[in-house]
KOLKOLDO-430645 format. One line per 4 residues: number of its first residue (from 1); their letters; for each residue x, y negated, z of N, C-alpha, C, O. Coordinates in pm, 1 decimal. Layout:
// residues N
NUM	A	X/Y/Z/X/Y/Z/X/Y/Z/X/Y/Z | ...
// end
This chain:
// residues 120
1	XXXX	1748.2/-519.3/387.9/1706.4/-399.3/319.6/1556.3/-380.4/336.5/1493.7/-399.8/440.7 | 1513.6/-345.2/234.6/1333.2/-345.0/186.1/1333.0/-192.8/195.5/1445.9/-145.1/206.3 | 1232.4/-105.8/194.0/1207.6/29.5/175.2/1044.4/20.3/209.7/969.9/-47.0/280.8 | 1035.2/142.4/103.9/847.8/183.7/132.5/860.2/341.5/161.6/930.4/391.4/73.7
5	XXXX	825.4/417.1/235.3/830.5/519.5/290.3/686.7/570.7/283.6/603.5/512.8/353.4 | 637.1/704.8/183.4/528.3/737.8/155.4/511.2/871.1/254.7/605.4/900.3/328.4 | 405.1/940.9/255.1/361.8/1052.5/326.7/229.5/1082.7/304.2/144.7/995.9/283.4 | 201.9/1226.3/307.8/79.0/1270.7/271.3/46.0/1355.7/173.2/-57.8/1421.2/182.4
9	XXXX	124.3/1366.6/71.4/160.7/1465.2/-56.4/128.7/1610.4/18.9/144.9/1649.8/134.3 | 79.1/1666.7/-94.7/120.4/1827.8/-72.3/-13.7/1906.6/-142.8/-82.5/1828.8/-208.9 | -69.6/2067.3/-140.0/-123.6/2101.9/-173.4/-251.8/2148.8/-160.0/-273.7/2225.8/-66.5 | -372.0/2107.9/-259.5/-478.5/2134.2/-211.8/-562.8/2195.9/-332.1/-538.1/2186.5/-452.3
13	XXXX	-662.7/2257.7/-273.1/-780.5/2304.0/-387.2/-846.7/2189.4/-441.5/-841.3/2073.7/-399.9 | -922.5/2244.3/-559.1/-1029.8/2135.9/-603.9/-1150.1/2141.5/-511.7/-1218.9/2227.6/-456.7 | -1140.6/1957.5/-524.0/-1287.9/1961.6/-458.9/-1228.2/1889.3/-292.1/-1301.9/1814.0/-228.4 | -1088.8/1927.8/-242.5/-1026.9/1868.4/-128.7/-1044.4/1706.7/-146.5/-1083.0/1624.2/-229.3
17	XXXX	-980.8/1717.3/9.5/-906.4/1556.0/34.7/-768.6/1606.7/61.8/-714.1/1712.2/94.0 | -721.4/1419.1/19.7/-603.2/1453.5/86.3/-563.4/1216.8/113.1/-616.0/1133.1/39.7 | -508.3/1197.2/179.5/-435.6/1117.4/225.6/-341.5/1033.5/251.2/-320.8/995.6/366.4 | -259.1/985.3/131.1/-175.9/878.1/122.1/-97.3/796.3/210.0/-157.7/691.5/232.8
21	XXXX	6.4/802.4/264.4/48.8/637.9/339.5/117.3/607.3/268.5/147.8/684.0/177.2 | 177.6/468.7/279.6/276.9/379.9/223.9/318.8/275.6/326.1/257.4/174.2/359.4 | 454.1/328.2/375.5/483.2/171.2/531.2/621.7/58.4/434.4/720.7/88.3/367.6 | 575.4/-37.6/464.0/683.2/-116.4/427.2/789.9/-142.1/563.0/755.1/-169.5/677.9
25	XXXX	937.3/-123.2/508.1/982.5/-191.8/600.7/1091.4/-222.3/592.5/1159.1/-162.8/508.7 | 1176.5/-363.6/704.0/1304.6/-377.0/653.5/1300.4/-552.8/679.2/1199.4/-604.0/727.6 | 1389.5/-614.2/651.1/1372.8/-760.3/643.8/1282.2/-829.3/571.9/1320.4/-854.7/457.6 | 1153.7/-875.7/606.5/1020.6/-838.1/564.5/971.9/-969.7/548.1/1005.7/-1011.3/658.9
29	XXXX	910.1/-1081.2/485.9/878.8/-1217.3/497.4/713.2/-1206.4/484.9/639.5/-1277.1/553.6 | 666.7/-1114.7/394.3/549.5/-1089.1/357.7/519.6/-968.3/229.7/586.2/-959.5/126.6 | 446.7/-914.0/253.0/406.2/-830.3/118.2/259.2/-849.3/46.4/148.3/-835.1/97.8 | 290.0/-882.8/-76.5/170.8/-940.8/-143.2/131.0/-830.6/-206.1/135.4/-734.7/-129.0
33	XXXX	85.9/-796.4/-336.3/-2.1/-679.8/-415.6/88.0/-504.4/-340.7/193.3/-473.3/-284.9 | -25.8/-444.6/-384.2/45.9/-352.0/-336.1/-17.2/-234.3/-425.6/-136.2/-261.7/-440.9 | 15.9/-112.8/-491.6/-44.9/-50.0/-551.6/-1.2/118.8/-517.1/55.1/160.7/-415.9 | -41.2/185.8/-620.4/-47.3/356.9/-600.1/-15.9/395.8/-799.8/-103.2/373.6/-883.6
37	XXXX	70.6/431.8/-821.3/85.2/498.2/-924.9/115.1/606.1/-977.4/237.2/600.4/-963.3 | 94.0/710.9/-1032.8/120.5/878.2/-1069.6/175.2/917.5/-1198.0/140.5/874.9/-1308.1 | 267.9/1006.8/-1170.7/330.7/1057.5/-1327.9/325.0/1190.4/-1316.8/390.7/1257.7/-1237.4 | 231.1/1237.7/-1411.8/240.3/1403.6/-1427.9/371.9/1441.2/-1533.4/406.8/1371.4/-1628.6
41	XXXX	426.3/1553.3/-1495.8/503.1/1608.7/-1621.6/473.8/1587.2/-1790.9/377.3/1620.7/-1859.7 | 577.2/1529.5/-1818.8/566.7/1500.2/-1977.0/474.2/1374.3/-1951.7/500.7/1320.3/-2059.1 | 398.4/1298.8/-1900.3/329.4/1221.5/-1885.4/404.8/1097.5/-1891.5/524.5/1094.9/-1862.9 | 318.6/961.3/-1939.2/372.3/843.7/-1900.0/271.3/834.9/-1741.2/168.9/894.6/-1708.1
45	XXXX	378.7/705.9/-1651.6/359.3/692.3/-1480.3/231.1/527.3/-1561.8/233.4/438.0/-1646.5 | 133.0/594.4/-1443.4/15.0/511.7/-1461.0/6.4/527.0/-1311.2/48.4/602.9/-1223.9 | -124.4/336.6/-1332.2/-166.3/294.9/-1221.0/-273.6/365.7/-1180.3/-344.4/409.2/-1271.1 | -304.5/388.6/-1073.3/-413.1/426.0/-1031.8/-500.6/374.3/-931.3/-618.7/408.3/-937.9
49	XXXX	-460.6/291.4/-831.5/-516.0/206.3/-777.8/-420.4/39.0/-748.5/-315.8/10.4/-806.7 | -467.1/-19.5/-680.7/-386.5/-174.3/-670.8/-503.9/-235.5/-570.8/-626.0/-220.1/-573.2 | -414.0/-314.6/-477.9/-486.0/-399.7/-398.2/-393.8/-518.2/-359.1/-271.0/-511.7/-354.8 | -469.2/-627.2/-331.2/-395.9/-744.7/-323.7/-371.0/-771.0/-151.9/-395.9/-701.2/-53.6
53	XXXX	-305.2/-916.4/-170.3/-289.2/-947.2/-25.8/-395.3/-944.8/73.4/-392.5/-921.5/194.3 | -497.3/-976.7/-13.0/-687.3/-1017.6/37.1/-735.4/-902.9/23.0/-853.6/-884.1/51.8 | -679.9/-831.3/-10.1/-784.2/-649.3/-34.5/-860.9/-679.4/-124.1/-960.3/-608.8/-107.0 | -870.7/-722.9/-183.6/-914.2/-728.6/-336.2/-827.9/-570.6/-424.7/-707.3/-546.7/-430.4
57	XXXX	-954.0/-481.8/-486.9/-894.9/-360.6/-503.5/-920.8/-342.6/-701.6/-1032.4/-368.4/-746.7 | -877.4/-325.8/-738.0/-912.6/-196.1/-867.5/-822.1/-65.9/-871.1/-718.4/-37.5/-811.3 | -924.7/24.9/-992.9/-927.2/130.2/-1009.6/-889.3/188.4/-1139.0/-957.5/135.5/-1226.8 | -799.3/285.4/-1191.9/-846.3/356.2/-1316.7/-969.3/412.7/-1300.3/-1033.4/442.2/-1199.4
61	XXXX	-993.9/424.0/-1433.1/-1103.3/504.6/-1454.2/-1186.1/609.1/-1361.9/-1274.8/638.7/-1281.9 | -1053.9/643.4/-1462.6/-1020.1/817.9/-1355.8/-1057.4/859.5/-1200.2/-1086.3/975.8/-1171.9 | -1055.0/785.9/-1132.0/-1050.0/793.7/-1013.8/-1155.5/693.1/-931.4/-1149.5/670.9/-810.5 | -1251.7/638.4/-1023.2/-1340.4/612.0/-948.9/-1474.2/641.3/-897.8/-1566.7/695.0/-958.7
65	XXXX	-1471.1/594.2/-765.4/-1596.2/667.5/-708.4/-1541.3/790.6/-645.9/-1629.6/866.4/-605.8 | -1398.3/838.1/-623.5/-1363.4/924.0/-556.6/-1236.4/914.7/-469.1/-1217.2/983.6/-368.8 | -1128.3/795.8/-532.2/-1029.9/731.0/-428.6/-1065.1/587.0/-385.6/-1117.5/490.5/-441.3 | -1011.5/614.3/-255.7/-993.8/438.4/-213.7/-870.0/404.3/-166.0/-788.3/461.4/-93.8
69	XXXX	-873.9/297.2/-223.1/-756.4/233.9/-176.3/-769.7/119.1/-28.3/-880.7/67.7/-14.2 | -693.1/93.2/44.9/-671.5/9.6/132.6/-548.5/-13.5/235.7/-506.1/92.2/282.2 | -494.5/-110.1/272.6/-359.0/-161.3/324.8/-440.8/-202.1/527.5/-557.5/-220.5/562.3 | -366.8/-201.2/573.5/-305.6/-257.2/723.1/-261.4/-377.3/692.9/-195.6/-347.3/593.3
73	XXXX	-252.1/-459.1/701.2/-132.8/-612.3/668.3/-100.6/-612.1/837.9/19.6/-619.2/812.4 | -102.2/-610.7/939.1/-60.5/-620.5/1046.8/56.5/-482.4/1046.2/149.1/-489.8/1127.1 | 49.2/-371.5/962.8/144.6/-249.4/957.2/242.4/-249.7/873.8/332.5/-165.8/875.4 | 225.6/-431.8/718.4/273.1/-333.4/655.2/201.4/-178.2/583.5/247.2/-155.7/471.5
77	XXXX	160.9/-136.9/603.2/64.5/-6.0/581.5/-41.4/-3.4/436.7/-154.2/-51.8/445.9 | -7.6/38.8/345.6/-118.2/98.7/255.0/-155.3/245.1/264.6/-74.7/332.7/295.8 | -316.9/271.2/227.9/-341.8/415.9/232.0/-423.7/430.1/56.2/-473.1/338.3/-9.2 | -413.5/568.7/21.6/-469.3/563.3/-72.0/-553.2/730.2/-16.4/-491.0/836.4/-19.9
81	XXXX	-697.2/719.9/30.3/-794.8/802.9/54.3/-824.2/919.2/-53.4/-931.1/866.7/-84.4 | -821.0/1000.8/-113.1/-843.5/1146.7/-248.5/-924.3/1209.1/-227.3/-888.6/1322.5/-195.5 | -1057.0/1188.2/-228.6/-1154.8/1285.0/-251.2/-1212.2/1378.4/-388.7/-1177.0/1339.7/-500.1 | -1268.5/1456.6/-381.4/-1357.7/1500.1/-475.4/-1198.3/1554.6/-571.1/-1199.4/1527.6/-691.2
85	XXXX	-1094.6/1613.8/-525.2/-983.5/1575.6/-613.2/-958.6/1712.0/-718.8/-952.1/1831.2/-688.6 | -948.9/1652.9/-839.3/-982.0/1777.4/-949.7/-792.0/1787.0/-999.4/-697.9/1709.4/-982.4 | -807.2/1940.1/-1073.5/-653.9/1970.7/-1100.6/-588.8/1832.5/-1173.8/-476.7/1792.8/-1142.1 | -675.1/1760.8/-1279.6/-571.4/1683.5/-1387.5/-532.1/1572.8/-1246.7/-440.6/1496.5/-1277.7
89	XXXX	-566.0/1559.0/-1152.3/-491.2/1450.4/-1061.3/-371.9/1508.4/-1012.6/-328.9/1450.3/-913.0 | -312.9/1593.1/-1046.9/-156.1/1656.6/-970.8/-103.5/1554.4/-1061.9/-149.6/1484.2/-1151.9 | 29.3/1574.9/-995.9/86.7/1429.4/-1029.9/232.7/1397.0/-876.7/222.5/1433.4/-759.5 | 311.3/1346.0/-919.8/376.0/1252.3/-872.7/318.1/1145.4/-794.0/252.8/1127.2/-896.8
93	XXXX	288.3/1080.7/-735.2/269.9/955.0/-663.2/348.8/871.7/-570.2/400.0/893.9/-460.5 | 341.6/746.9/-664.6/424.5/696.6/-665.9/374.4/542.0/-549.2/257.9/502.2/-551.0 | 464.8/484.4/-472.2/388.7/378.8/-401.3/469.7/215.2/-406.3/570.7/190.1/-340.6 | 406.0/123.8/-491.0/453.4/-5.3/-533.9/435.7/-99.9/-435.7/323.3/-100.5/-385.5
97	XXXX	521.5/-186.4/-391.0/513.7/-350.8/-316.9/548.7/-441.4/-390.2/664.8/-428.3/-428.9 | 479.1/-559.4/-438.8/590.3/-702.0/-464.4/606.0/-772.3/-279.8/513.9/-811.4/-208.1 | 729.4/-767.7/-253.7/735.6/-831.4/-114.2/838.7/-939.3/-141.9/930.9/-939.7/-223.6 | 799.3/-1033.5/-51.1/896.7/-1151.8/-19.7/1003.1/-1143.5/103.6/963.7/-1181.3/213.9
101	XXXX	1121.1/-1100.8/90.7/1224.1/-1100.2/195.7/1259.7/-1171.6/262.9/1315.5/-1271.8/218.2 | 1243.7/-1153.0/402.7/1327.2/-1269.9/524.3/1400.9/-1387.7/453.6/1413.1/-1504.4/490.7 | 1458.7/-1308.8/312.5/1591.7/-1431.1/275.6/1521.3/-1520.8/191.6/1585.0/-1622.1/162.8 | 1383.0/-1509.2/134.6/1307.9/-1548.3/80.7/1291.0/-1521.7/-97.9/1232.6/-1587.3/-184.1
105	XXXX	1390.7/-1363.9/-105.2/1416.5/-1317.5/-290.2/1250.0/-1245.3/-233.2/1206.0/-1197.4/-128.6 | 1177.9/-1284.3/-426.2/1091.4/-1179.2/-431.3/1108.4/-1039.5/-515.6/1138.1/-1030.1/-634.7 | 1081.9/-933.6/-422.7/1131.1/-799.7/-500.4/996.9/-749.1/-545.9/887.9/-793.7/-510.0 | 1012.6/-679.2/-604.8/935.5/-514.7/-652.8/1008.1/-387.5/-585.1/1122.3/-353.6/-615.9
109	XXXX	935.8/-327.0/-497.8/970.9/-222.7/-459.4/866.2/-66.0/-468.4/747.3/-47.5/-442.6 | 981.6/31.9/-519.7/920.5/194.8/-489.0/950.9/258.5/-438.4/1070.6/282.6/-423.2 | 844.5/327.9/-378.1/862.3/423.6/-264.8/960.5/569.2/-343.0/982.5/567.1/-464.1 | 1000.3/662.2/-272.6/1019.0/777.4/-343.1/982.4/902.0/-409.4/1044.2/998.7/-453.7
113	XXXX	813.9/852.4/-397.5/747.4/1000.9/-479.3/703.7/1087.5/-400.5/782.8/1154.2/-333.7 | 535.9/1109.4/-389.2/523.0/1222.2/-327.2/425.1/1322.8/-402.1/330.6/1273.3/-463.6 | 442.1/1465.8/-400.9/378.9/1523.4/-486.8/250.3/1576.1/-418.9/241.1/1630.5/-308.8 | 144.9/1545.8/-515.8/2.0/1594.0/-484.5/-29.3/1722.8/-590.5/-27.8/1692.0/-709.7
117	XXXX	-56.3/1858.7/-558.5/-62.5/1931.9/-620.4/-188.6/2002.7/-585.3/-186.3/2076.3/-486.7 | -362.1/1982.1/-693.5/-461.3/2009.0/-700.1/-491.4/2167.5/-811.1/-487.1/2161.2/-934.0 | -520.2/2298.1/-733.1/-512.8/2396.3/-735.6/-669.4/2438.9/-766.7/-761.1/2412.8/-688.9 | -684.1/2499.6/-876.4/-817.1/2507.5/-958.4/-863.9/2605.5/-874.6/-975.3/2654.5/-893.0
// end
């Protein structure tokens, strides 16, 4: 069993931070790309950040120059950093793995959603 377990969601003014985790865990062989994605109401779920095994990172648009992205590989562990954070970033957030399992299947895995709610 694979699972990504997020934390850090919750509510802030504009102009806050706020803090992201993402832990992988479970029968674990390796985890390669790893990303951050958000769905506002009525919205289609978009990427918003992505980083590779090497930390190699991109960005939407949207969000650059004010999030960062970055992983632990010794944890398992991605963080996604929210600064400067304006209302249209509320949203859902969502946290992606492609991992390779002990048994050696490669999955896609999501976390369960955590809500970031940016207060004008």
């Amino acid at each position: 069993q694979v699972q990504l377990v997020e934390s850090g969601g919750g509510l802030v003014q504009a102009g806050g931070s706020l803090r992201l985790s993402c832990a992988a865990s479970g029968s674990i062989f390796s985890v390669n790309g790893m990303g951050w994605y958000r769905q506002a109401p009525g919205k289609q779920r978009e990427l918003v950040a992505a980083i590779s095994s090497g930390s190699m990172t991109n960005y939407a648009d949207s969000v650059k120059g004010r999030f960062t992205i970055s992983r632990d590989n010794a944890k398992n562990t991605m963080y996604l950093q929210m600064n400067s954070l304006k209302p249209e970033d509320t949203a859902v957030y969502y946290c992606n793995a492609a991992i390779v399992a002990a048994s050696g299947r490669y999955l896609g895995v999501w976390g369960q959603g955590t809500l970031v709610t940016v207060s004008s």
